[in-house]
C-alpha positions in Angstrom: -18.4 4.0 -3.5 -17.9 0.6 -4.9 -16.7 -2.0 -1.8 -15.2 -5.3 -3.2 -14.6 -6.6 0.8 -14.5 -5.5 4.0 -13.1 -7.6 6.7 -11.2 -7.9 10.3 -7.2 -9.6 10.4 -3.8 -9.1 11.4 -2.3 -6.5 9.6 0.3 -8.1 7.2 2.7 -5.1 6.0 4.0 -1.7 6.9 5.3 -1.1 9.9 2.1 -1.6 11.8 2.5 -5.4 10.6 1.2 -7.5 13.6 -1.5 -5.2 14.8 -5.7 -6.2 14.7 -7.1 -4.1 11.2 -10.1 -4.3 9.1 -9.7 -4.2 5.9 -12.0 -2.0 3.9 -11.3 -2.6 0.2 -12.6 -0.6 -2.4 -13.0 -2.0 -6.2 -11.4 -0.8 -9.3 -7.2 0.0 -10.1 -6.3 1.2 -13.5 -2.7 0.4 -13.0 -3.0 -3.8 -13.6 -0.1 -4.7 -12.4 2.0 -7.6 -13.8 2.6 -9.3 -9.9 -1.1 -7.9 -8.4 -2.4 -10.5 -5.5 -5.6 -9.0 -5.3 -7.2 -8.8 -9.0 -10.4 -9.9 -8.0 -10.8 -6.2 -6.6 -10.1 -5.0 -10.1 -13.5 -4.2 -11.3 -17.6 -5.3 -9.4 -17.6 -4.3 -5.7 -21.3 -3.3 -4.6 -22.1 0.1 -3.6 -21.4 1.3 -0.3 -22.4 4.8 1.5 -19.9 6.0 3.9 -21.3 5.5 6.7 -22.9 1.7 5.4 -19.2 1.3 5.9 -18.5 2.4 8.9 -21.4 0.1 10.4 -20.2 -3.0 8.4 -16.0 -1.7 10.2 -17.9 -2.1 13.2 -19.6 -5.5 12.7 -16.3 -7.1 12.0 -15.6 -6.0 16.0 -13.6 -3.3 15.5 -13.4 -1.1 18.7 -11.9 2.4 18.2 -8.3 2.7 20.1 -7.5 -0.8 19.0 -5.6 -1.8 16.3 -6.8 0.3 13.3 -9.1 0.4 9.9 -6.8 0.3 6.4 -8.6 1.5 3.5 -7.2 -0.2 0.3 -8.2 -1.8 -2.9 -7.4 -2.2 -6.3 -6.9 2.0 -5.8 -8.7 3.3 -3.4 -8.5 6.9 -4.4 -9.8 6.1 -8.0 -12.9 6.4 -6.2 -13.8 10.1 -5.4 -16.0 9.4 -2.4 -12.7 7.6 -0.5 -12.0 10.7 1.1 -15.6 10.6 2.2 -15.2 7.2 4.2 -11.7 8.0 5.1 -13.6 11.5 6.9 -16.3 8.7 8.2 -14.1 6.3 9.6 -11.8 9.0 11.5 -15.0 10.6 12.8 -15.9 7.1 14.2 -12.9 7.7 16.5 -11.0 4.6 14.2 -7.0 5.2 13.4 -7.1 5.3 9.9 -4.5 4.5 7.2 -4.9 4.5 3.3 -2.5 2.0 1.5 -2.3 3.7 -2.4 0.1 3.6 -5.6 -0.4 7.5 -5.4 -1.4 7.9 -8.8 -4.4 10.2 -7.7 -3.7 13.5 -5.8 -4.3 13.4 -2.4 -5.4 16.8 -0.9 -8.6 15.7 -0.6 -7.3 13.0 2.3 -7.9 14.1 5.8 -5.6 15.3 8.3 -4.7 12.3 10.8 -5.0 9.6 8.1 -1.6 7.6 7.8 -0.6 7.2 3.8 1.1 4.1 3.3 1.8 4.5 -0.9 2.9 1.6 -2.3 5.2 3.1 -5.3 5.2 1.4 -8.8 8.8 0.7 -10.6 8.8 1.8 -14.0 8.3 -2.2 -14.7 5.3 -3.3 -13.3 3.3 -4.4 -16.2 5.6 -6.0 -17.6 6.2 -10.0 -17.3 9.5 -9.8 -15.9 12.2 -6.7 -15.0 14.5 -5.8 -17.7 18.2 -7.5 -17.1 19.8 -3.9 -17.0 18.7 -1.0 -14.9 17.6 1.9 -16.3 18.2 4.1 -13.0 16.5 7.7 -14.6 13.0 6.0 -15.2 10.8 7.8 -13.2 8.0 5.1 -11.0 5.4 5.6 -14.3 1.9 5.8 -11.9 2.9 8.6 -9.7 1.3 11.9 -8.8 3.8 13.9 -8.1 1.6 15.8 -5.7 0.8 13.0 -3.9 4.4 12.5 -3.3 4.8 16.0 -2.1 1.4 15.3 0.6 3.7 12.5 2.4 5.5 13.5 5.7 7.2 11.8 8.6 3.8 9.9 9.7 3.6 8.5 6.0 5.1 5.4 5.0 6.6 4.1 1.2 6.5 0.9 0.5 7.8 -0.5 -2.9 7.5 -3.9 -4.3 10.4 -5.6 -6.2 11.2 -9.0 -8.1 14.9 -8.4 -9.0 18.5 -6.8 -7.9 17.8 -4.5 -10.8 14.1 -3.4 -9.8 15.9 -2.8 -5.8 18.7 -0.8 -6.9 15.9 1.7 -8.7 14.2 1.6 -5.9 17.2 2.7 -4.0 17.8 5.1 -6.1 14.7 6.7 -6.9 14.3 7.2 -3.1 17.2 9.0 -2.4 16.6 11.2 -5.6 12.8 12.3 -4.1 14.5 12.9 -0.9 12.6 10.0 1.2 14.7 9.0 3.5 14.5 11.4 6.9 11.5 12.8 5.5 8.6 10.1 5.6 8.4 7.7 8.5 9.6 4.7 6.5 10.8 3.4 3.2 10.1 -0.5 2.7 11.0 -2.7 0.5 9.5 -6.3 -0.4 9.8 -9.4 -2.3 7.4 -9.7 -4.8 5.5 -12.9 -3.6 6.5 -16.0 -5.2 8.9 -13.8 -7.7 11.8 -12.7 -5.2 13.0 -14.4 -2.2 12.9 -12.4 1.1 16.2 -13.6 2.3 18.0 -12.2 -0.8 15.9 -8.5 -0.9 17.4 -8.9 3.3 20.9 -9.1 1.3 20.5 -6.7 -0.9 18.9 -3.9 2.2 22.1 -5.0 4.3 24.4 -4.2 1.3 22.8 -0.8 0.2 23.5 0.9 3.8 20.6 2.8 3.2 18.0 3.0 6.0 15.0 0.5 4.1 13.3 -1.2 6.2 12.2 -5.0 4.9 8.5 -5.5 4.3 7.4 -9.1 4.4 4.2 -10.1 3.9 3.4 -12.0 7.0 -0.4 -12.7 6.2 0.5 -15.1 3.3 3.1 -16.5 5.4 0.6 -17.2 8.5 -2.5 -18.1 5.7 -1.1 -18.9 2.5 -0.6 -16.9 -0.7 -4.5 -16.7 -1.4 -5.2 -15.5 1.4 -8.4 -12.8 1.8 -7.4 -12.9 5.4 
């Protein structure tokens, strides 16, 4: 498999946000989104066995039982030896989670590893979001298999940069049936695009159970961040 980074932080979004993670990042996304903060891990990477992987987890000082190991990218499941390292990595005794757009199927992920799918609006290679919804477009990248795979453990998590991309999201969610079936629905400001404060607003307004998503490792390191 092609790694583009693999590396030991704070864990910046989900609902695990705050918790000690490595990072394992694989290279290579067909979905090149307008907003992406990590297009460096676009294409390169070097390759990586499995278990050269889980020996690089554990030189970062990763000790099974705390915190856990997040296996994300570009896509990670573009690559078809992911499920391989995510087998590894659980094996290793590690809490695993794999952060995707769930545009590949996702049978092939092992039982026990947490799904965190980070859902695409039907806008996100565009430059901006149109100034009127369109409320039937389905999210353009998504399996629907993998959407069926997710269950109360799982997480969705959907990035926004207007009122119009939010209300979508709102109500795509409720039309797949998300909320009481996965663990969590988040919803966050597109760095530098939306304002968390106002996405706050809009999550208050909506009476619908979404939970805000900030992402707390650019606010503790700064937008670059490869923390």
């Amino acid at each position: 498999m092609r790694v583009a980074e693999v590396f030991r932080s704070i864990q910046g979004e989900s609902t695990r946000a705050g918790e000690p993670c490595t990072f394992v990042r694989l290279a290579g996304c067909p979905l090149r989104c307008a907003w992406c903060d990590t297009r460096h891990a676009w294409e390169g990477g070097r390759e990586v066995s499995a278990e050269e992987a889980v020996r690089e987890v554990a030189a970062t000082g990763a000790v099974p039982g705390v915190g856990h190991v997040c296996v994300t990218g570009g896509e990670p499941m573009a690559d078809p030896d992911a499920p391989c390292l995510l087998a590894a990595l659980a094996a290793a005794g590690h809490d695993v989670v794999l952060m995707t757009s769930g545009t590949f199927p996702l049978d092939a992920v092992p039982g026990g590893v947490r799904i965190v799918m980070d859902v695409k609006t039907p806008w996100v290679r565009e430059a901006a979001p149109p100034a009127d919804p369109r409320p039937g477009a389905p999210p353009p990248h998504l399996d629907p298999s993998a959407l069926a795979r997710m269950g109360p453990g799982d997480e969705v998590k959907l990035v926004v940069r207007s009122r119009v991309e939010f209300d979508w999201a709102c109500a795509w969610a409720a039309s797949a049936g998300l909320f009481g079936r996965v663990g969590a629905v988040l919803v966050g400001a597109a760095w530098g695009v939306a304002e968390p404060r106002d996405v706050a607003d809009w999550i208050l307004a909506s009476g619908l159970p979404i939970r805000l998503n900030v992402q707390w490792h650019k606010v503790m390191w700064g937008e670059g961040t490869r923390r």
